[in-house]
Every structure is written in C-alpha cells, then in structure tokens.
N, C-alpha and C positions, 0 to 999 in steps of 0.2 A: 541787714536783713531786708527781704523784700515780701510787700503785703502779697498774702497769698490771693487774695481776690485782684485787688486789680496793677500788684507790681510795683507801686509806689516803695520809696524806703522808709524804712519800721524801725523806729529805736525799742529794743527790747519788750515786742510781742511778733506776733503773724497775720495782725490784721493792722490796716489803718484805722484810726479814728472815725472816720469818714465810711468808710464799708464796712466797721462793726455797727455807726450806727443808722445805717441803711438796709440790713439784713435786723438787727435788732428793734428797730423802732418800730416795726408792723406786726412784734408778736405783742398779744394783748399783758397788760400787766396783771390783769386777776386771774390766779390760779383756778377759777372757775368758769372762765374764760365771758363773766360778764362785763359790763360798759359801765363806766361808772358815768353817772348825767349830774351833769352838774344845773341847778336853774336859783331863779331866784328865791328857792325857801330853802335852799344847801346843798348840797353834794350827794348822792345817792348812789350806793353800792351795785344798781341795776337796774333797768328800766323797770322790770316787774319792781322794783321796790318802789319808785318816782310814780309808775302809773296807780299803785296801792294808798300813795298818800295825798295824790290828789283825788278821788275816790271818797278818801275820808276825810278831805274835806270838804268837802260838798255835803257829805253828813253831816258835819259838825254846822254848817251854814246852815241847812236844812232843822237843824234841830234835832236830829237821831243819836246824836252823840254830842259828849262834851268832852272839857280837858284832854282835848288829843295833842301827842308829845311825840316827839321824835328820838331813838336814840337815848332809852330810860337804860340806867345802869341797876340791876337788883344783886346788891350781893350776896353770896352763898356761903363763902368762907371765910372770915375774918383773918386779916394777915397776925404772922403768929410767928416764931421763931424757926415754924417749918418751911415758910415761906410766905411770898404776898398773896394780895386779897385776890378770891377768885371771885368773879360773877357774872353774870350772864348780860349782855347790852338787848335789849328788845327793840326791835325797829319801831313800834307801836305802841302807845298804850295810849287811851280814852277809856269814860266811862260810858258805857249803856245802862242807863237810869241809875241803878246805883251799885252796876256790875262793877268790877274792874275787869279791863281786857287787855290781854298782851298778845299784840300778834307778829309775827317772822314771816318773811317773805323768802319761800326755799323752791329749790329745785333738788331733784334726788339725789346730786353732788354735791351740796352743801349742809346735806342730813347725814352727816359725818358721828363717828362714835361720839366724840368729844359732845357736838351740840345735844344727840340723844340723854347722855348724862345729866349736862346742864338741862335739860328739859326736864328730866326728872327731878333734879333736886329744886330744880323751882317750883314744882307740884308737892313734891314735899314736903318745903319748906315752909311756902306763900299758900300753899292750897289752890296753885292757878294752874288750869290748863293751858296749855301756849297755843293759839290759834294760828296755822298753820296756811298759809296765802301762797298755791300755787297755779301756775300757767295755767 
C-alpha cells in the first residue's frame, strides 16, 4: 500500500510515519488549545496560568500573601465501592492574613459543567469561593 500523502510504501495504514507526524505534530495537544510553559518552578497548563503564579509571587515576596502552593488536591468524595476519589486540583492556594484562598485560572472553554460542579461542591463543602483568574 502507498502513503496517501507523499507515495512512500505503508505496511498496514494510509499514511507514513513520517507525514502522520508532520500533519500531526503542529496541532496543539490541549483540548483547549492552550500552551503548556514549562519554567523552572514546573510545568503550567497555560500561559494565563505561568503569568498568574509568577504575580503571586511577587505577593508572597512582598509580604501580601503567604503559603502559596501550586496544584492543591481538595477532595470531594471519598472513594467508596461506587467508585474512586473525586476532587477538585486548584491551581492556587495561599493565605491572605488569615483568609484561605483558592484560585483557577479559566477561560470560558474551560468553565465546563463538570468544573461548575466541582466549584460548587467545594463551596459546599469547604465554605470556599473559587476565585476565578481570567484574560
């Protein structure tokens, strides 16, 4: 069989190697179609999220904030014989004096049913508003 892009012979498909991953390698991998940044304090799902925690820290340096954490897990539902644990990952959390603060870095395609849920059941649960870091 012969690749349909450029001819080459194909052992059982219609594309090469080579021009799947040429047509493939330039579409972005996040369904949201953000960047993920990688820098030396980790890996970040998005620039707005990379420019949000350098931001806080500068607060935290500053003195306006403390205990800021990246990537806190709260869970919501204890795994159980219905299934595993559910819970919510927050991009943010620090304290403002002796607030606690959780905040999410969204755009209006990643304010999906599912996260408005988990939004709520963490107000429910935690008594926390989810503070809400957009463009």
């Amino acid at each position: 069989m012969k690749c349909l892009i450029c001819g080459a012979t194909v052992k059982g498909g219609a594309v090469c190697p080579k021009c799947w991953n040429s047509v493939f390698s330039t579409i972005p991998t996040s369904k949201y179609n953000a960047r993920k940044v990688v820098t030396e304090d980790g890996e970040f799902d998005s620039k707005l999220e990379c420019h949000r925690w350098n931001e806080l820290k500068l607060l935290e340096k500053a003195g306006a904030i403390k205990e800021l954490k990246r990537q806190v897990r709260l869970p919501l539902i204890s795994k159980s014989r219905y299934g595993k644990e559910i819970a919510y990952i927050a991009d943010f959390t620090y304290l403002e004096g002796e607030k606690l603060v959780v905040e999410d870095t969204k755009s209006e395609a990643t304010k999906t049913p599912l996260y408005r849920l988990k939004k709520r059941l963490v107000a429910e649960k935690y008594g926390i508003v989810i503070k809400e870091i957009t463009k």
